[in-house]
MIMIZA-455334 format. One record per residue (C-alpha): chain; residue number from 1; y, x, z; residue in one letter. Coordinates in steps of 0.1 Angstrom, whole numbers, m for minus. Each point is the difference from the previous one (the first is absolute). Example, Ala and Ser with C-alpha at 12.3 -4.5 7.8 and 13.67 -1.06 7.14 Angstrom:
<sites>
[site 'A'; 1; [m45; 123; 78]; 'A'];
[site 'A'; 2; [34; 14; m7]; 'S'];
</sites>
This chain:
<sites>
[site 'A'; 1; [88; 170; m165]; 'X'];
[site 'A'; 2; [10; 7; 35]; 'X'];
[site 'A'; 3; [34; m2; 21]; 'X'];
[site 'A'; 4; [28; 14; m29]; 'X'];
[site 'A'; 5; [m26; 22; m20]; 'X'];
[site 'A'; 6; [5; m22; m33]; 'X'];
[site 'A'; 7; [33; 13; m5]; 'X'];
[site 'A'; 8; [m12; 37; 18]; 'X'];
[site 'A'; 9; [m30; 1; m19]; 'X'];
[site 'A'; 10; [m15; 19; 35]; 'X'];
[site 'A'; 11; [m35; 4; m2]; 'X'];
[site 'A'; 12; [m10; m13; 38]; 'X'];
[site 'A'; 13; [m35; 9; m3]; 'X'];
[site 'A'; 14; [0; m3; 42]; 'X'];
[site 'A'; 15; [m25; m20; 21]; 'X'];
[site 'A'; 16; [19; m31; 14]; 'X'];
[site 'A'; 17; [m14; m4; 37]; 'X'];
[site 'A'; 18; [14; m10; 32]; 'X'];
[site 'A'; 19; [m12; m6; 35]; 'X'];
[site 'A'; 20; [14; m13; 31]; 'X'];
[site 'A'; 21; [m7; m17; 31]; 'X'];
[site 'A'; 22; [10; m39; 7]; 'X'];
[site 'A'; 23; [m3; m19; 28]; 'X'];
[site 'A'; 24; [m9; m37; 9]; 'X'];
[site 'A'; 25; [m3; m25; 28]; 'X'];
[site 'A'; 26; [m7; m38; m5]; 'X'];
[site 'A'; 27; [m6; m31; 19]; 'X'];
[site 'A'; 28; [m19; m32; m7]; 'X'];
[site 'A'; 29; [m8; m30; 14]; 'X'];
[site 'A'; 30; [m8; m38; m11]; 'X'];
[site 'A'; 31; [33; m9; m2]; 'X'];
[site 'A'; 32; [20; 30; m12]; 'X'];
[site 'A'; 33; [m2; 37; m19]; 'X'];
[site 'A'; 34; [23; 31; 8]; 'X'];
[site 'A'; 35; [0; 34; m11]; 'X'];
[site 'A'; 36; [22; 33; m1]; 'X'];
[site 'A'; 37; [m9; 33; m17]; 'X'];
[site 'A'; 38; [17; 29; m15]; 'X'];
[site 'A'; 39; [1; 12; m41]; 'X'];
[site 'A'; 40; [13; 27; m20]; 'X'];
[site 'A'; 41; [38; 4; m2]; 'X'];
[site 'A'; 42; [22; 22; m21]; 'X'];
[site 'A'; 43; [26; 17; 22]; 'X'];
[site 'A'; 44; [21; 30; m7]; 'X'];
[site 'A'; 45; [m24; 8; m31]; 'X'];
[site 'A'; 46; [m32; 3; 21]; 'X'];
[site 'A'; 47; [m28; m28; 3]; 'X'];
[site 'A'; 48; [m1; m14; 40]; 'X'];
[site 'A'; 49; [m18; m25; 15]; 'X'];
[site 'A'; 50; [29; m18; 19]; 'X'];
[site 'A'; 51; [4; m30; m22]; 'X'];
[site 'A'; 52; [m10; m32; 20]; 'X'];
[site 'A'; 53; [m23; m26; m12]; 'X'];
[site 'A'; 54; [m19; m33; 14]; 'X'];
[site 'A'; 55; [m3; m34; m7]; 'X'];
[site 'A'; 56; [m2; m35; 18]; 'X'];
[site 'A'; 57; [m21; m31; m9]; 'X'];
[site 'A'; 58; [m8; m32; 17]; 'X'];
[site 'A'; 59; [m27; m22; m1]; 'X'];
[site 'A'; 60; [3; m37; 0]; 'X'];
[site 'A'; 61; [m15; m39; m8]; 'X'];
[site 'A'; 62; [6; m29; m11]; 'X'];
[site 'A'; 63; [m29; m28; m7]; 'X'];
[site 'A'; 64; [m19; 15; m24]; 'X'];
[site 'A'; 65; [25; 29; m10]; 'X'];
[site 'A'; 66; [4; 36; 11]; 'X'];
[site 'A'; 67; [30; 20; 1]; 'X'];
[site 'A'; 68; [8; 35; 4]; 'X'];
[site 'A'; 69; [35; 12; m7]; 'X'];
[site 'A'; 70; [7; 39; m1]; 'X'];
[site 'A'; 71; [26; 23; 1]; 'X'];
[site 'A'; 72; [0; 34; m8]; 'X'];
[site 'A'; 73; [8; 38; m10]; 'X'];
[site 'A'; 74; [m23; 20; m13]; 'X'];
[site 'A'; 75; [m6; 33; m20]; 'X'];
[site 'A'; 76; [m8; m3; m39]; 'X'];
[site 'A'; 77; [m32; 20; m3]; 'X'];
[site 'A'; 78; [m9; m3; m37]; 'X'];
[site 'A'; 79; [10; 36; m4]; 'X'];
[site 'A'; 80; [8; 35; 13]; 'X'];
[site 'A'; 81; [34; m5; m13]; 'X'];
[site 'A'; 82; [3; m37; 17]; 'X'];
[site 'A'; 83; [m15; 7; 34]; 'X'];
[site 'A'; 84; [5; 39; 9]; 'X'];
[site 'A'; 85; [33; 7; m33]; 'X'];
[site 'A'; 86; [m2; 26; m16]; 'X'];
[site 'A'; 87; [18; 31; m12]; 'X'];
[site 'A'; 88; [20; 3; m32]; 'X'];
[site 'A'; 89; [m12; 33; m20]; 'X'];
[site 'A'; 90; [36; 11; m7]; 'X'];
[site 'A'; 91; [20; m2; 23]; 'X'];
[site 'A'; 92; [m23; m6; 32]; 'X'];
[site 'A'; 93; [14; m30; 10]; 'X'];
[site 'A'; 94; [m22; m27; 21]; 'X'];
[site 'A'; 95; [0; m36; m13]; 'X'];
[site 'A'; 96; [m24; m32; 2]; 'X'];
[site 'A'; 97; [m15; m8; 34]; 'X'];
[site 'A'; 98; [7; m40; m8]; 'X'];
[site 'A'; 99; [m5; m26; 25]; 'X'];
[site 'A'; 100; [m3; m39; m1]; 'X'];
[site 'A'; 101; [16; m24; 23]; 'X'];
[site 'A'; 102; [m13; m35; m6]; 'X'];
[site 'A'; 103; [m10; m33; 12]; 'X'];
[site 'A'; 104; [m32; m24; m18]; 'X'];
[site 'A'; 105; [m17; m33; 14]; 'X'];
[site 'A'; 106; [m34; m5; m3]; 'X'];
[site 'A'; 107; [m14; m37; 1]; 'X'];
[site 'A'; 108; [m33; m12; 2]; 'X'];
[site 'A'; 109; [m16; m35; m4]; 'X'];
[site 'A'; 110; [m36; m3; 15]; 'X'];
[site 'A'; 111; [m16; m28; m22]; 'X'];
[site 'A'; 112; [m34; m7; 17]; 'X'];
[site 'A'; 113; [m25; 30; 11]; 'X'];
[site 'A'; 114; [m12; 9; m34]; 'X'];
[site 'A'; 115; [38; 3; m15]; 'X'];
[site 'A'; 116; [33; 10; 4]; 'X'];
[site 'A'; 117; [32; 14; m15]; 'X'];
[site 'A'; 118; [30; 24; 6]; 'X'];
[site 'A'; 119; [30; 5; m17]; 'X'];
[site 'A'; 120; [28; 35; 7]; 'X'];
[site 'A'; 121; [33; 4; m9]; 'X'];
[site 'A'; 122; [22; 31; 13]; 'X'];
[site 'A'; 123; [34; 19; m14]; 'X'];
[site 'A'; 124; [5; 36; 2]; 'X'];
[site 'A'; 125; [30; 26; 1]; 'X'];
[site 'A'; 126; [m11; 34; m5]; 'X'];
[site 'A'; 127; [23; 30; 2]; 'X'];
[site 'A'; 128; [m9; 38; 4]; 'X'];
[site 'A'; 129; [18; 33; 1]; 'X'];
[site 'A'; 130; [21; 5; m33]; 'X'];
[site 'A'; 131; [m22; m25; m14]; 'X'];
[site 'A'; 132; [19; m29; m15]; 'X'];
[site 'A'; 133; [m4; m37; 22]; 'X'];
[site 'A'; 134; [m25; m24; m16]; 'X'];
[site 'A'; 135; [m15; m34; 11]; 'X'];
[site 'A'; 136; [m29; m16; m4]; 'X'];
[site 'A'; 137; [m15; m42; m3]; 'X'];
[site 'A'; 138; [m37; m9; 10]; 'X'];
[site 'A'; 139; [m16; m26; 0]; 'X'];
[site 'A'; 140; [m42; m7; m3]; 'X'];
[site 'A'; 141; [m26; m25; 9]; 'X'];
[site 'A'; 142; [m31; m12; 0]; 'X'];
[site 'A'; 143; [m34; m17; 10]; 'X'];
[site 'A'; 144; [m32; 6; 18]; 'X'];
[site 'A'; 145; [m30; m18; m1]; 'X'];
[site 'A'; 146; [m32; 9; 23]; 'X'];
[site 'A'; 147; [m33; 0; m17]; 'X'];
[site 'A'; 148; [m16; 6; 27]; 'X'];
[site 'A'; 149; [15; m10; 32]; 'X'];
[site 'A'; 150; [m24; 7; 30]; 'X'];
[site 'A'; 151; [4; 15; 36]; 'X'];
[site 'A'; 152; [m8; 32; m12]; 'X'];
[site 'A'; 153; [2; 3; m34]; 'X'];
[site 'A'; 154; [24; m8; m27]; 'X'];
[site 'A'; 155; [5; m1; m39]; 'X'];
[site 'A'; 156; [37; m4; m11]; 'X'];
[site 'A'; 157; [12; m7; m34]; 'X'];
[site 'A'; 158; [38; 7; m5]; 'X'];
[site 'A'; 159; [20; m3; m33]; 'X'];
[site 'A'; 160; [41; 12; 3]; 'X'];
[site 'A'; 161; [35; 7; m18]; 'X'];
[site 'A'; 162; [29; 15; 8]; 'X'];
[site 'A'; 163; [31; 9; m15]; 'X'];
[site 'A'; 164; [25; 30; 7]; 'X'];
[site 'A'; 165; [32; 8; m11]; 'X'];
[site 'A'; 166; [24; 32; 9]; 'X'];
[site 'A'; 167; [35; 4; m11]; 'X'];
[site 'A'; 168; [m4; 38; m15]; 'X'];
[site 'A'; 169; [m28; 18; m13]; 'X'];
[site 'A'; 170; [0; 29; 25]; 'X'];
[site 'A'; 171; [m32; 13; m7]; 'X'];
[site 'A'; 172; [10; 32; m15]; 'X'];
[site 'A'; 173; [0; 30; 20]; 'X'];
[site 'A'; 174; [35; 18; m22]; 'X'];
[site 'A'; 175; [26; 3; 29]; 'X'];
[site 'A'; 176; [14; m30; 15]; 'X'];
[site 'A'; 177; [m31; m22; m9]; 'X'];
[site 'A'; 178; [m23; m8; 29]; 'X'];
[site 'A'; 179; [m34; 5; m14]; 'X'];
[site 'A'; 180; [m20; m37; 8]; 'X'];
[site 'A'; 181; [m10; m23; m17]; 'X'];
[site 'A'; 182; [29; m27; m12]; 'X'];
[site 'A'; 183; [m7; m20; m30]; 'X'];
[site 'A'; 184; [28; m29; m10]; 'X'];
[site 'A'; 185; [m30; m24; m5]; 'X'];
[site 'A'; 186; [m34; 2; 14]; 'X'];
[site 'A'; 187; [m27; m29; m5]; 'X'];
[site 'A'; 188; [m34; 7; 13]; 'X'];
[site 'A'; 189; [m28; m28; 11]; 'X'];
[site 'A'; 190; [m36; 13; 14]; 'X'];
[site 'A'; 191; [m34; m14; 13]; 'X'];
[site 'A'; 192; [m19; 17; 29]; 'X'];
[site 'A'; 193; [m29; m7; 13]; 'X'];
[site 'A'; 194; [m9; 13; 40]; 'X'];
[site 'A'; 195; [m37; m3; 16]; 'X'];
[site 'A'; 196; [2; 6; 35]; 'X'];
[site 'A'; 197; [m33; 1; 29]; 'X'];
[site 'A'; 198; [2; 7; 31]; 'X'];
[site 'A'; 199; [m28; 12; 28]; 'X'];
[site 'A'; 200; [m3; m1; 37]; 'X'];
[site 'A'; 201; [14; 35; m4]; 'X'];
[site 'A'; 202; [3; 7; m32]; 'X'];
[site 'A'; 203; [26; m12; m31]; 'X'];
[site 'A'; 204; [8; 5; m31]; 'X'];
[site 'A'; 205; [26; m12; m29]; 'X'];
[site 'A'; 206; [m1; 3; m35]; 'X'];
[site 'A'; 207; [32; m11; m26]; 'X'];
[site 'A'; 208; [0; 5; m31]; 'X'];
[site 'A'; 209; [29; m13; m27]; 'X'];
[site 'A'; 210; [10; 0; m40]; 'X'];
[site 'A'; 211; [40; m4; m9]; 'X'];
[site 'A'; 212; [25; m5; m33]; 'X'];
[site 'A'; 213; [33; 9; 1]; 'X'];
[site 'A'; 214; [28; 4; m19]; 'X'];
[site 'A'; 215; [37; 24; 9]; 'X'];
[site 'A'; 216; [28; 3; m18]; 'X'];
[site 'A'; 217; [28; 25; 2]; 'X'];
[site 'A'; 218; [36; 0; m11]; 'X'];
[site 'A'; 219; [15; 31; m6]; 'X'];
[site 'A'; 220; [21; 20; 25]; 'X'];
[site 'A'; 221; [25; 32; 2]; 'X'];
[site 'A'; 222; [m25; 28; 5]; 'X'];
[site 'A'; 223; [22; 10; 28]; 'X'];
[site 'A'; 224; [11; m34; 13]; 'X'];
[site 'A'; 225; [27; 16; 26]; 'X'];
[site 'A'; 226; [25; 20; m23]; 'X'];
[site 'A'; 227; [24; 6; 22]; 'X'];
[site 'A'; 228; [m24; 24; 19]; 'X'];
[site 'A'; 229; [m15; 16; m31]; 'X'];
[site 'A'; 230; [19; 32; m16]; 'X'];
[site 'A'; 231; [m13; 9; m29]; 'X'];
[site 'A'; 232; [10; m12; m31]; 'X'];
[site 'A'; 233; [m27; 11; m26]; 'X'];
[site 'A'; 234; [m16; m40; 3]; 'X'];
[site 'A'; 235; [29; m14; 22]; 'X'];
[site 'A'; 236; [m5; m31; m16]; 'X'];
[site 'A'; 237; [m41; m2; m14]; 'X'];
[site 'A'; 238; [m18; m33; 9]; 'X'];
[site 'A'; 239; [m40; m5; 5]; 'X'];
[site 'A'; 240; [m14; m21; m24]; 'X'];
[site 'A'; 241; [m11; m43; 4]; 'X'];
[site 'A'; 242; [m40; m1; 5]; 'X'];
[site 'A'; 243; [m27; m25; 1]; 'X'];
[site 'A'; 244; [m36; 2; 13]; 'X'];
[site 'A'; 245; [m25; m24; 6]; 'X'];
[site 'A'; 246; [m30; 14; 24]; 'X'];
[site 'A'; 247; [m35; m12; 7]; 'X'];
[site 'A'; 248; [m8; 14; 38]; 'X'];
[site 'A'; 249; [m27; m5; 24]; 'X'];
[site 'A'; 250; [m6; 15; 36]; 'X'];
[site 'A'; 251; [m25; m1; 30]; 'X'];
[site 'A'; 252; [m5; 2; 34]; 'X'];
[site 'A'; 253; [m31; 6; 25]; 'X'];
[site 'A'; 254; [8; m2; 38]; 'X'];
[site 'A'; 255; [m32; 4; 26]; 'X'];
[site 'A'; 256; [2; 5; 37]; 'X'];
[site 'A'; 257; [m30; 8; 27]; 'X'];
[site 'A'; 258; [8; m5; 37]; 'X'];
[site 'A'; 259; [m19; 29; 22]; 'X'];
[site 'A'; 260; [0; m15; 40]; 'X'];
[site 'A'; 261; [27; m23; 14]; 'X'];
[site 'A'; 262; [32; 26; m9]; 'X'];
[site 'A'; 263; [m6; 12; m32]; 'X'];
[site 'A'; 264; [0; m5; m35]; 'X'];
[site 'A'; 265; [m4; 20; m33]; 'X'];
[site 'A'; 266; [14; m13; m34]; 'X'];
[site 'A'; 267; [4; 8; m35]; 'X'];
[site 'A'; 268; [22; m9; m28]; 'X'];
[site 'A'; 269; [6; 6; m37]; 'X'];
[site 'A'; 270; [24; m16; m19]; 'X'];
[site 'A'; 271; [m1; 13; m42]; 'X'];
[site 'A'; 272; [22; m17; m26]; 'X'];
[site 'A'; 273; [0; 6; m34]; 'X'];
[site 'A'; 274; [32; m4; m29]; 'X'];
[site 'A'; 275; [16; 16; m30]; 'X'];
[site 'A'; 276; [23; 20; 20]; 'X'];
[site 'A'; 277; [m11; m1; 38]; 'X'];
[site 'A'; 278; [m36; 4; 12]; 'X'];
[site 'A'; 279; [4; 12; 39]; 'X'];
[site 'A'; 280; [m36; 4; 17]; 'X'];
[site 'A'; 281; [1; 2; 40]; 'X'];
[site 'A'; 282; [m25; m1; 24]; 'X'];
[site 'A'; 283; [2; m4; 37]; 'X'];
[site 'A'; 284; [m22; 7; 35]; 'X'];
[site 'A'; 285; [14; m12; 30]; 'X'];
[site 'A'; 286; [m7; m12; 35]; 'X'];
[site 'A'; 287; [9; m23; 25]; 'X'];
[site 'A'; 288; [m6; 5; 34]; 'X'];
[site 'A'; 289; [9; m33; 25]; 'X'];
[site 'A'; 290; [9; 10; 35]; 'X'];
[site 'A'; 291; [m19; m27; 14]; 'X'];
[site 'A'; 292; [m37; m4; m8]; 'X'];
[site 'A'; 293; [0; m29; m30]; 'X'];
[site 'A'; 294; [m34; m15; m13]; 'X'];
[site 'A'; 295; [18; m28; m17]; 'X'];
[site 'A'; 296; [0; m4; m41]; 'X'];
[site 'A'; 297; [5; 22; m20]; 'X'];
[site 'A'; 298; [34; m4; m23]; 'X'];
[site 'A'; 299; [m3; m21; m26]; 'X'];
[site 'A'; 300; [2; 13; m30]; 'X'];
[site 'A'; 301; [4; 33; 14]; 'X'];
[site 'A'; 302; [33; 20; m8]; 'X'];
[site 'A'; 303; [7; 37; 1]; 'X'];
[site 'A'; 304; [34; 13; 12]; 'X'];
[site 'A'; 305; [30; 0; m27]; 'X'];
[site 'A'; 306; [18; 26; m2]; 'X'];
[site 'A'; 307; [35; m4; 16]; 'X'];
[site 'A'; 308; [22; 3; m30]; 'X'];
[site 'A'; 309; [m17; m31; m10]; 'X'];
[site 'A'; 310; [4; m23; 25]; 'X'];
</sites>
């Protein structure tokens, strides 16, 4: 059930869709990354797009080690409810619209030329409009191993884990949860396997990976911030403690053609398959250089992410 309609009983048979326009600008260069953008914001009861985002990473060696730290604060998109909030059937009132502000380290150890590994760690605090505060503990790893390791052509074997833990199961969408993704425990380790070929002017990627994992959820107030709920029909009702264990597998093609010295045409899809989230998204973009560029050709090649993912 939706916003307070469990203790209502409303029948919100309403589509729940939202659009609005965001903004971004970003700067890169071998040493450091930068970026500022705007996301929704609840003000006054209306949906804006005045909340500030960005993030900052920097790029670093030693010996055989890599480094990047980064810093950031960023909208929580797994949702209409996390990323736009939503409207509460009975009263009208606005909530959701979470954000995270956090900070990981990546590390990387390059082995030899066939073989390497990287390990992540990062903390989160995420809080959103008349959503109750959570926070949130990552950490993964893994190791790659090239197959094939050529100029122009590569075959890389990776196996991972990672673990995840968030303090409150706000997954619910009742009012004052935030509507993502938060198990207490999350165990998950996966194998991929990516070809890629590339072309004087042609190139093309292909992943494809197979993952176990297991969440766990304590329970939680079904409306974890009582002082800003009213009605006392279930006041005081909890969610129920759940367990799951998921088999999941994905893929992803990538190809790009370059037409003249200025221009090129790519193409991405990216489909990945669970028990309770199977997104399918395809891409066709182009880059245009402003000065003429024969060169090669990325490699592998890499579509543009979507700025709420960065």
């Amino acid at each position: 059930m939706f916003g307070s309609c469990f203790a209502t009983g409303c029948n919100d048979s309403s589509k729940h869709k939202r659009s609005i326009n965001t903004y971004a600008l970003s700067y890169d260069n071998e040493v450091f990354h930068i970026d500022v953008g705007t996301a929704p914001k609840i003000s006054g009861n209306k949906v804006t797009s005045n909340a500030l985002v960005g993030g900052f990473r920097t790029y670093f060696d030693y010996k055989d080690w890599s480094f990047t730290p980064y810093v950031y604060h960023r909208a929580v998109d797994n949702s209409l409810l996390s990323y736009f909030g939503d409207r509460d059937p009975v009263d009208g009132k606005l909530w959701g619209a979470v954000k995270k502000t956090g900070v990981s380290l990546t590390v990387s150890n390059y082995i030899n030329e066939y073989s390497g590994i990287w390990l992540k760690g990062g903390i989160d605090v995420l809080k959103g409009t008349d959503v109750a505060s959570n926070t949130k503990f990552s950490f993964m790893g893994g190791y790659y191993f090239h197959l094939i390791y050529r100029p122009n052509e590569r075959l890389t074997l990776s196996p991972s884990a990672m673990y995840m833990h968030y303090n409150k199961d706000l997954s619910g969408y009742t009012f004052s949860q935030g509507g993502y993704y938060s198990p207490q425990q999350y165990y998950s380790t996966s194998l991929s396997l990516a070809y890629m070929r590339r072309y004087d002017d042609f190139s093309y990627s292909v992943e494809a990976s197979l993952s176990l994992s297991h969440a766990t959820t304590d329970s939680i107030d079904r409306y974890p911030l009582k002082s800003k709920y009213y009605l006392a029909e279930d006041y005081d009702a909890v969610t129920t403690k759940s367990s799951s264990t998921t088999i999941g597998g994905g893929i992803t093609a990538v190809a790009e053609k370059r037409f003249g010295s200025h221009f090129v045409l790519g193409a991405q899809l990216k489909a990945i398959k669970s028990d309770d989230y199977s997104p399918l998204n395809g891409t066709l973009y182009f880059r245009y250089y402003m000065d003429a560029w024969e060169g090669d050709l990325p490699k592998p090649p890499s579509g543009p992410t979507p700025y709420v993912e960065w």
